[in-house]
N, C-alpha and C positions, 0 to 999 in steps of 0.2 A: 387893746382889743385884739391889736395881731397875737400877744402872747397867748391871750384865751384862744382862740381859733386853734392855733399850732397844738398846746396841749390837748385841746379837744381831738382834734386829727391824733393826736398822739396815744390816747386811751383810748379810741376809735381802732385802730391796727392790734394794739392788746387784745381788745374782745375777740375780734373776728382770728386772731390770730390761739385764742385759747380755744374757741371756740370747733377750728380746724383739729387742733392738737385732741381736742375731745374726741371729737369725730374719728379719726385715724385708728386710737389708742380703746376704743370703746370696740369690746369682737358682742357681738349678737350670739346668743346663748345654744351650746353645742346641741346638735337635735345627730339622736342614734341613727346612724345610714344604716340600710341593707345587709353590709356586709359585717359590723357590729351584731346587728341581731345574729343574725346567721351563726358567727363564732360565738355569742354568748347562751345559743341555746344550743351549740354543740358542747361548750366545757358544763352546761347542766346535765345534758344527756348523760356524758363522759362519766361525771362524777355522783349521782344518781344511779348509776348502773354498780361504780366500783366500789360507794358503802355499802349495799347491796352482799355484795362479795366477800366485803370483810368481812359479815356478820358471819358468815359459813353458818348461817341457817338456810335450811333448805325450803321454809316458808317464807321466808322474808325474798329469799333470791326468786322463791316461783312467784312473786309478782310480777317480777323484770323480766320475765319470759314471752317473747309471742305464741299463742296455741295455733295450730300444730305445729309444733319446733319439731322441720323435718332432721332425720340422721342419712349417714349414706347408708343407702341398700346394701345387706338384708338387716343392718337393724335396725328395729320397728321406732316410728313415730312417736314423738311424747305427744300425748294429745293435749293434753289438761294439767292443773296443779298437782294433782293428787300423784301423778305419774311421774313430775319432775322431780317431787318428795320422794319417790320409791328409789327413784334412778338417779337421782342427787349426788354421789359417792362417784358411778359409774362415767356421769357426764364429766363433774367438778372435780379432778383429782388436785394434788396439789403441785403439781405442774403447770395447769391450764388456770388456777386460781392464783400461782405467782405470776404469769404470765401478766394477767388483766391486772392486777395490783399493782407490779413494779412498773407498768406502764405510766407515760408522761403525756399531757393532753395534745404532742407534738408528733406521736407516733400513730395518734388516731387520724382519718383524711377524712374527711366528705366527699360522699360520691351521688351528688345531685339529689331526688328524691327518693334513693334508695336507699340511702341510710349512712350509719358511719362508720370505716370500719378501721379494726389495727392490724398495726405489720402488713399493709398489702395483703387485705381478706382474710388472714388466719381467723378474725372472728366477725362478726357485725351485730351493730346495737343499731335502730330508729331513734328520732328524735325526741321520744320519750325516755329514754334512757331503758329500752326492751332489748332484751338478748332476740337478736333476728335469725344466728345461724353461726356456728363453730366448721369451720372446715379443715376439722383437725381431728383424728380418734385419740383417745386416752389407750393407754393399757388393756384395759379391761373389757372395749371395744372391738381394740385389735382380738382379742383372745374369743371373743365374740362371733368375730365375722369369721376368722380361719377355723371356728369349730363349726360352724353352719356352713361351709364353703366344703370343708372335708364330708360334712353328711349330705349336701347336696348333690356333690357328682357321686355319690354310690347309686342315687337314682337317678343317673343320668345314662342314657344310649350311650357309648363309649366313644365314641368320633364326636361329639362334641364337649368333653367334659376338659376339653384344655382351652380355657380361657380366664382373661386377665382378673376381670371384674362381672357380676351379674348386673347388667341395666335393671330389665322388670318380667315380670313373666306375669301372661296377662290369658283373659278370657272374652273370646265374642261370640256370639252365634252357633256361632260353624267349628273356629278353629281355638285351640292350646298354644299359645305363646310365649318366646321367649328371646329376648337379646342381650346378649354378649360384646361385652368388651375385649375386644382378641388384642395383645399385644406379643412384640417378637420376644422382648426380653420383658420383667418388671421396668424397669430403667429405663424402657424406650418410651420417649415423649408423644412419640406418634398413635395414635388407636384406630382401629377399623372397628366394625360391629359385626355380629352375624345374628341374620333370623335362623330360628327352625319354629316350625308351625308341626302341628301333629291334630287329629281330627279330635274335635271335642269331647272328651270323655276316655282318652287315651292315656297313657299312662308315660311319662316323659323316658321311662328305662326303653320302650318299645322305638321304632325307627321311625325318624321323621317322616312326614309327607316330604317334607321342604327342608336344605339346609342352605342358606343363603350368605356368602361370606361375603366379604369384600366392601361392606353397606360404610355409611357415613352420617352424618349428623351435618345437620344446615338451623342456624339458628335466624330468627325473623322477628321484627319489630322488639320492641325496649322492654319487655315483658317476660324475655326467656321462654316465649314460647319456640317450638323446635320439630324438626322431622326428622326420623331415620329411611333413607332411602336405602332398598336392596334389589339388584336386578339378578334375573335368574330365567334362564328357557324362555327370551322378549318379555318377560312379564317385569311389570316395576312392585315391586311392594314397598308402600308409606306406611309409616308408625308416627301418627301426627298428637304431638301432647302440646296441648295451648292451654296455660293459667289466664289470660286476660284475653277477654272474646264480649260478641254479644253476649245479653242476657241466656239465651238457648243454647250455647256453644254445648258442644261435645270434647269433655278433656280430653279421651283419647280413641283415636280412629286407628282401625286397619283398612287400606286402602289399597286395592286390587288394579291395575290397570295393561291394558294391551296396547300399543299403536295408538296411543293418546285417548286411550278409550274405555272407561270404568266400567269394570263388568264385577266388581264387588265392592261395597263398602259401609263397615261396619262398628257399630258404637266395641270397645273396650272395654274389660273393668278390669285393674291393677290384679291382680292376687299376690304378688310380693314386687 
C-alpha cells in the first residue's frame, strides 16, 4: 500500500512538474506593436515610390506625386498629372533619379505626420508612397531660375535689384508687392528680407512707395505657417502666409500697423 502511495506521489510531481515546463515554454502568439506597423508601412511607402522611379515612365511616376507639387520661386507649380508628364525630364534628371534608387530604406527617417523623408530633407514622400516635395533643383532648373532672375531685375527700380532670392510678389487693394531675400554673400547662412510696396497699378521699374530692409521671418504652430515683419518710419508691416487655419482663413495678409494699432489690413493674392 506504502509502495502504491509513494509511486502515486511520484507521477503526481511528473504531471505538475511537465505541466509547469508547458507553461514557461508555451510564448502567446506575437501581436504587431505600434512601432512595427509604423516601420512596415514606411518600407511600403519607401518602395512603392522607388518602383515608381524605376520605370522612368513619366505616367506611372505622376501617380506618386502630391498636386500641387510646389518648386521654389519663380518656378511655376506642377499642378496636376498632365504637368508633371510635360516637366518629367525637367524635375527627374538622372541625378535626382540615382539619388532615390541607390537609396537604402535606412537613409529614409520619419518625421511624425509629415511624412518621410531622405538624406535629412533632400526629398519627401507621405505615407502612401507620394512624392511630397524635392528640395533640390536639377540643371535645368537652375538654368531656369538665373534666366528669369536675369530678366526680372531689368524691370526692377535699380536700388533694389540686388538680392539673394525672390520670396513672392503679391497684390492687394491698395498696394504692388514684393519680398526679397537680401544676403551679404551667396554662402552666407544668415538672410534678412526687404519689402518694397509701390501703389497699385504701378510698374515695378518706377520708385517705390516703400523700401523696407532689415525684415525677418517668425515661423508659428506645426503647419509652417509664418510672418514677415518689416519696420520702417514707427510703422510695422506684416506679410502673414498661414496654410492650416479656420475654415475662413486668409492665406495671405498685409498688415499695417502703428503704436500697436492697425490702421491697414488687407487680403493678398500671390502673382509669382
Amino acid at each position: 500500500m506504502a509502495k502504491k502511495i509513494v509511486l502515486s506521489f511520484f507521477f503526481l510531481i511528473l504531471i505538475c512538474f511537465g505541466t509547469f515546463v508547458y507553461v514557461k515554454t508555451k510564448q502567446p502568439p506575437y501581436i504587431l506593436g505600434q512601432e512595427d506597423i509604423i516601420t512596415h508601412k514606411k518600407e511600403d511607402a519607401i518602395n512603392r515610390f522607388k518602383n515608381a522611379i524605376k520605370t522612368n515612365n513619366p505616367e506611372i511616376v505622376a501617380e506618386y506625386v502630391q498636386y500641387p507639387f510646389v518648386r521654389r520661386n519663380p518656378i511655376p507649380d506642377i499642378q496636376n498629372k498632365q504637368e508633371l508628364i510635360e516637366r518629367y525630364d525637367t524635375l527627374f534628371d538622372k541625378n535626382i533619379r540615382q539619388l532615390i534608387l541607390d537609396s537604402k530604406t535606412e537613409d529614409w527617417e520619419e518625421v511624425g505626420y509629415e511624412g518621410i523623408m531622405l538624406y535629412s530633407g533632400v526629398l519627401w514622400i507621405n505615407y502612401e508612397g507620394k512624392l511630397i516635395a524635392i528640395n533640390t533643383l536639377t540643371e535645368k532648373e537652375v538654368d531656369f531660375v538665373n534666366d528669369w532672375y536675369e530678366k526680372d531685375k531689368k524691370n526692377l527700380y535699380s536700388d533694389i535689384r540686388n538680392f539673394y532670392e525672390n520670396v513672392c510678389i503679391f497684390e492687394t487693394e491698395t498696394y504692388l508687392g514684393r519680398i526679397d531675400e537680401i544676403k551679404k554673400t551667396n554662402d552666407d547662412p544668415y538672410s534678412s528680407y526687404r519689402l518694397s510696396l509701390w501703389n497699385k497699378g504701378q510698374s515695378m521699374l518706377e520708385k517705390p512707395l516703400l523700401i523696407a530692409p532689415n525684415g525677418e521671418i517668425n515661423f508659428y504652430g506645426s503647419s509652417d505657417n509664418h510672418i514677415y515683419t518689416f519696420e520702417n518710419n514707427n510703422k510695422t508691416y506684416m506679410f502673414e502666409v498661414t496654410y492650416v487655419g479656420p475654415i475662413d482663413l486668409i492665406p495671405y495678409q498685409l498688415t499695417i500697423s502703428q503704436d500697436d494699432k492697425i490702421f491697414l489690413s488687407q487680403e493678398a493674392k500671390i502673382i509669382k
